[in-house]
C-alpha positions as a Markdown table, in Angstrom:
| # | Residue | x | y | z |
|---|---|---|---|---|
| 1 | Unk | 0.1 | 0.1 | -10.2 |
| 2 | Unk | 0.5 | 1.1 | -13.5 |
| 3 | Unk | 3.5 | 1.6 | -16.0 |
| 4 | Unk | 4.2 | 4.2 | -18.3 |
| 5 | Unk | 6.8 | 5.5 | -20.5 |
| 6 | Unk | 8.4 | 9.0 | -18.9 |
| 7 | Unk | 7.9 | 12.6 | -20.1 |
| 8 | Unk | 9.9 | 15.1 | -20.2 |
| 9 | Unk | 7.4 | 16.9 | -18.6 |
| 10 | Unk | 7.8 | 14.4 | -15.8 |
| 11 | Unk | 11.4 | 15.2 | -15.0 |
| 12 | Unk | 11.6 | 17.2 | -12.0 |
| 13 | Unk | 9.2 | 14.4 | -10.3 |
| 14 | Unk | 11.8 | 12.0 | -11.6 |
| 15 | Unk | 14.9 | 13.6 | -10.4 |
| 16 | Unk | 13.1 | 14.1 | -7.4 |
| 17 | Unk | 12.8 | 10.5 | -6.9 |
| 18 | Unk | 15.8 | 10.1 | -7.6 |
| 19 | Unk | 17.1 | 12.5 | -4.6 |
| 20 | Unk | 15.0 | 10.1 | -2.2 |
| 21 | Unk | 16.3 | 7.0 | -3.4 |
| 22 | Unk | 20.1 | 8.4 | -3.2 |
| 23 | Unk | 19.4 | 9.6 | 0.3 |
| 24 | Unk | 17.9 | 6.7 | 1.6 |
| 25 | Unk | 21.0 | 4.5 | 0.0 |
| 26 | Unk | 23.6 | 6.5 | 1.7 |
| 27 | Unk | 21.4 | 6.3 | 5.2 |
| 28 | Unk | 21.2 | 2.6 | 4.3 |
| 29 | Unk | 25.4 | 2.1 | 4.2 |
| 30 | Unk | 25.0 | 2.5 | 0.4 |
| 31 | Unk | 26.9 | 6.0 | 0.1 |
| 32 | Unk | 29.1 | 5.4 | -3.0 |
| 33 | Unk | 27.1 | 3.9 | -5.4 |
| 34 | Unk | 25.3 | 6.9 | -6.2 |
| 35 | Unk | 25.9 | 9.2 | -3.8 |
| 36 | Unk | 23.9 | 12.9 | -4.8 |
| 37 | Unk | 25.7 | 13.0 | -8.4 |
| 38 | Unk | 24.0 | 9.9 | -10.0 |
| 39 | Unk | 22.0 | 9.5 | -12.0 |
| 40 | Unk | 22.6 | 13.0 | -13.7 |
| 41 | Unk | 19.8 | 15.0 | -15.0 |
| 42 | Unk | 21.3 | 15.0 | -19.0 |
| 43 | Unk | 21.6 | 11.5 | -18.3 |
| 44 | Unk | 17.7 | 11.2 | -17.4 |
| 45 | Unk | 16.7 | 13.8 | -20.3 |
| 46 | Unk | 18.5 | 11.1 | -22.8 |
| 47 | Unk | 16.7 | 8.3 | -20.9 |
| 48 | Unk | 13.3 | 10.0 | -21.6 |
| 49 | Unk | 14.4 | 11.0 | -25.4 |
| 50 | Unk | 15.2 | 7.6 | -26.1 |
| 51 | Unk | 12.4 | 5.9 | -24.5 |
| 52 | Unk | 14.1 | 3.7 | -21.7 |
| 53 | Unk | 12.8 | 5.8 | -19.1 |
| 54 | Unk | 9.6 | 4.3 | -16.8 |
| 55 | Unk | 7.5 | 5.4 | -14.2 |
| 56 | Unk | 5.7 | 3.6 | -11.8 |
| 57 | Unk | 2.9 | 5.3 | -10.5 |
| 58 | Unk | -0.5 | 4.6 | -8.4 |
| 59 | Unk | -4.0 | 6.5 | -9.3 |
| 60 | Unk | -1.5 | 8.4 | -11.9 |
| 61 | Unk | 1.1 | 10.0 | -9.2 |
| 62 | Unk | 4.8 | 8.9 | -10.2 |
| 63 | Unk | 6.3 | 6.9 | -7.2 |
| 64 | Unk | 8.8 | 4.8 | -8.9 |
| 65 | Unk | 11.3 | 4.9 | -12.2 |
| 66 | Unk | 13.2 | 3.0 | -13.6 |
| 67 | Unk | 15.3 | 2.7 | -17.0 |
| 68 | Unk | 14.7 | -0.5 | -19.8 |
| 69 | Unk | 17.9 | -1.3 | -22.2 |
| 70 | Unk | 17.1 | -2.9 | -25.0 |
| 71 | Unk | 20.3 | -4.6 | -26.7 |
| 72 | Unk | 23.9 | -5.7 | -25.8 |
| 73 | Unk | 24.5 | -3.7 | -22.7 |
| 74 | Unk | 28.3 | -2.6 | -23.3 |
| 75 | Unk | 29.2 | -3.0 | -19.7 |
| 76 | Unk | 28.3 | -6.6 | -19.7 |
| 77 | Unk | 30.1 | -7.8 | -22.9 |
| 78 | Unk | 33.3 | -8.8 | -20.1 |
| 79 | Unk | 32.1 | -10.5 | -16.9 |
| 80 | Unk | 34.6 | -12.2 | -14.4 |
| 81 | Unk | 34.2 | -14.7 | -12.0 |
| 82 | Unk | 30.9 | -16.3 | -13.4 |
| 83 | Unk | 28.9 | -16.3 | -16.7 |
| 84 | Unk | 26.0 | -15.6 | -17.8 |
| 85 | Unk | 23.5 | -18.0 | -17.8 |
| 86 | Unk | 22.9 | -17.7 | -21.5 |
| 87 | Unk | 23.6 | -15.2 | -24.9 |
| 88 | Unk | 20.0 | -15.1 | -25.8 |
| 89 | Unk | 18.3 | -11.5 | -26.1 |
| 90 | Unk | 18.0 | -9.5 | -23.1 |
| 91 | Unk | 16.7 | -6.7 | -21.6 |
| 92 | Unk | 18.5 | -4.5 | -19.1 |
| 93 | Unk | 17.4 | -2.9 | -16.0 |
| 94 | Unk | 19.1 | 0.1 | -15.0 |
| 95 | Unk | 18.7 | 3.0 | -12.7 |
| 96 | Unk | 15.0 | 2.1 | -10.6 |
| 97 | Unk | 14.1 | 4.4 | -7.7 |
| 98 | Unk | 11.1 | 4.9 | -5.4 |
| 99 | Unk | 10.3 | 7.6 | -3.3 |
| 100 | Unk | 9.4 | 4.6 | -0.6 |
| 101 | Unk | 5.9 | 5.4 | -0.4 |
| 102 | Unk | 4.1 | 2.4 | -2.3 |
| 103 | Unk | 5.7 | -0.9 | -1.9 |
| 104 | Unk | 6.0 | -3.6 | -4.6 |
| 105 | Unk | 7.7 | -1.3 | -6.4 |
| 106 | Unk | 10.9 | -3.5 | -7.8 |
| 107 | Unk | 8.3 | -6.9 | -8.4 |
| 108 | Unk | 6.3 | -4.2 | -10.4 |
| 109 | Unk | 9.2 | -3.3 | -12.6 |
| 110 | Unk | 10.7 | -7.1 | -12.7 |
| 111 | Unk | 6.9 | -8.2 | -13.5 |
| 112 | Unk | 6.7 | -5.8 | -16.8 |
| 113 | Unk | 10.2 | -6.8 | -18.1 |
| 114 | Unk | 8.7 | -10.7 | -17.5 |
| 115 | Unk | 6.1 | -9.4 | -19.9 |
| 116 | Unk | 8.4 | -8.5 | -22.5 |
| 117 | Unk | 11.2 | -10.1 | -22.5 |
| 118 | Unk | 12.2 | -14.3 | -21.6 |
| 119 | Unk | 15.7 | -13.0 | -20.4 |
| 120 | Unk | 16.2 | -10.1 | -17.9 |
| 121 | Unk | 19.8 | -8.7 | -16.8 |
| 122 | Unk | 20.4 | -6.3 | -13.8 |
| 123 | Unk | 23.8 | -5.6 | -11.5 |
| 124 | Unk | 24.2 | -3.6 | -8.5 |
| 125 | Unk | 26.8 | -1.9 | -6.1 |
| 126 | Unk | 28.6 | -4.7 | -3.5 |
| 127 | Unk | 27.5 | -2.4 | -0.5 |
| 128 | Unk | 23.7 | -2.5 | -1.8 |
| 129 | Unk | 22.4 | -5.1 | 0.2 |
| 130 | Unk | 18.7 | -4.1 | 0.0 |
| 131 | Unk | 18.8 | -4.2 | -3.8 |
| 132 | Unk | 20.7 | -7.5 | -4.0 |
| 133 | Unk | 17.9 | -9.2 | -1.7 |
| 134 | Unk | 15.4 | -7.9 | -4.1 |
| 135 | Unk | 17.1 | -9.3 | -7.1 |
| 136 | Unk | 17.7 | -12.6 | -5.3 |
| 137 | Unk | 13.8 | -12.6 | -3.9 |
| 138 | Unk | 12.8 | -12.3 | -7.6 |
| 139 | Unk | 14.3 | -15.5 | -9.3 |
| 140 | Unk | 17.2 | -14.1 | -10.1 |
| 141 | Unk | 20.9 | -15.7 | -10.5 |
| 142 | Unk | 24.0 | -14.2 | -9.1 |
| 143 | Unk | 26.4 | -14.6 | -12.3 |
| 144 | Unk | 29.2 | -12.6 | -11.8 |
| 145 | Unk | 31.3 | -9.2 | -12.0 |
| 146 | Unk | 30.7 | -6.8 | -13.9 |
| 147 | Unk | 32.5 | -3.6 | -14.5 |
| 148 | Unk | 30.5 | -0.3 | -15.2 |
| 149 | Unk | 32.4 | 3.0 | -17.4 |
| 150 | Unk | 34.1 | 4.1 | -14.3 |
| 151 | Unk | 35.6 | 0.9 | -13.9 |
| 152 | Unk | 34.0 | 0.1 | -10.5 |
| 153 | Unk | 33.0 | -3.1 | -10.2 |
| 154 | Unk | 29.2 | -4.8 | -9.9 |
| 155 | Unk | 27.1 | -7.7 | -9.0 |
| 156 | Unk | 25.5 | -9.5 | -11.9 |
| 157 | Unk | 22.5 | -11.3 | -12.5 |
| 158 | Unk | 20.2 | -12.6 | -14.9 |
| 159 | Unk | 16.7 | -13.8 | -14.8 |
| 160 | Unk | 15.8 | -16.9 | -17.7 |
| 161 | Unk | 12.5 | -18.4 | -18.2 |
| 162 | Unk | 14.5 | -21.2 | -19.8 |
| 163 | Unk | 16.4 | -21.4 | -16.0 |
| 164 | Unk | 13.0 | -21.2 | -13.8 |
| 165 | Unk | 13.1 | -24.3 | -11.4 |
């Protein structure tokens, strides 16, 4: 699989990736997290404008995206109940979809931001018990809580080469 920064002519793919990955968490007991209104499209189009948007794709047909944030993530300057396992640099991942038809898809994404970057943060919704078992598979810590803008509260977890056992 290979990874590639998103178009804009790659948005309706993208949003329809999206629509699968929102479906499937609600089938999956995940129906608030994102429900059909997240992530919006003008959310995605400033995504893509700004470079943090990735796709994940196999023989050149999108399957997968996900968003890089490069920089002090706002939402994580307050956590609760835990720290972070360091202040050094990070990377955030936000936002990562598949359309469920290529597996490997989250290592994929976890593998690049290894390449890049020696600290790696990510958080998800309580009730997103599939993604937490990802993050966890993938050397991941459970750190904390975290509060996103609408004040609902997520799981938080950072990745350190400096922490690897």
């Amino acid at each position: 699989m290979d990874i590639r920064k998103s178009a804009i002519d790659d948005l309706n793919e993208i949003m329809s990736i999206y629509r699968i990955a929102q479906d499937f968490m609600i089938a999956s007991g995940n129906p608030n997290q994102w429900g059909h209104s997240y992530p919006t499209e003008e959310l995605i189009k400033d995504d893509i404008k700004n470079e943090m948007s990735y796709l994940i794709c196999d023989d050149n047909e999108p399957h997968a995206v996900f968003t890089l944030f490069y920089g002090l993530e706002p939402t994580y300057q307050y956590i609760e109940n835990g720290k972070w396992l360091n202040e050094n640099p990070y990377v955030t991942l936000h936002r990562i979809a598949s359309d469920g038809k290529v597996h490997g898809i989250f290592k994929c994404a976890i593998d690049y931001c290894k390449s890049i970057s020696d600290n790696i943060r990510i958080d998800t919704h309580n009730s997103n018990e599939i993604m937490q078992k990802q993050i966890e598979k993938n050397g991941f810590k459970k750190c904390g809580t975290i509060y996103v803008q609408d004040g609902s509260p997520r799981i938080a977890y950072q990745w350190s080469k400096d922490s690897i056992e």
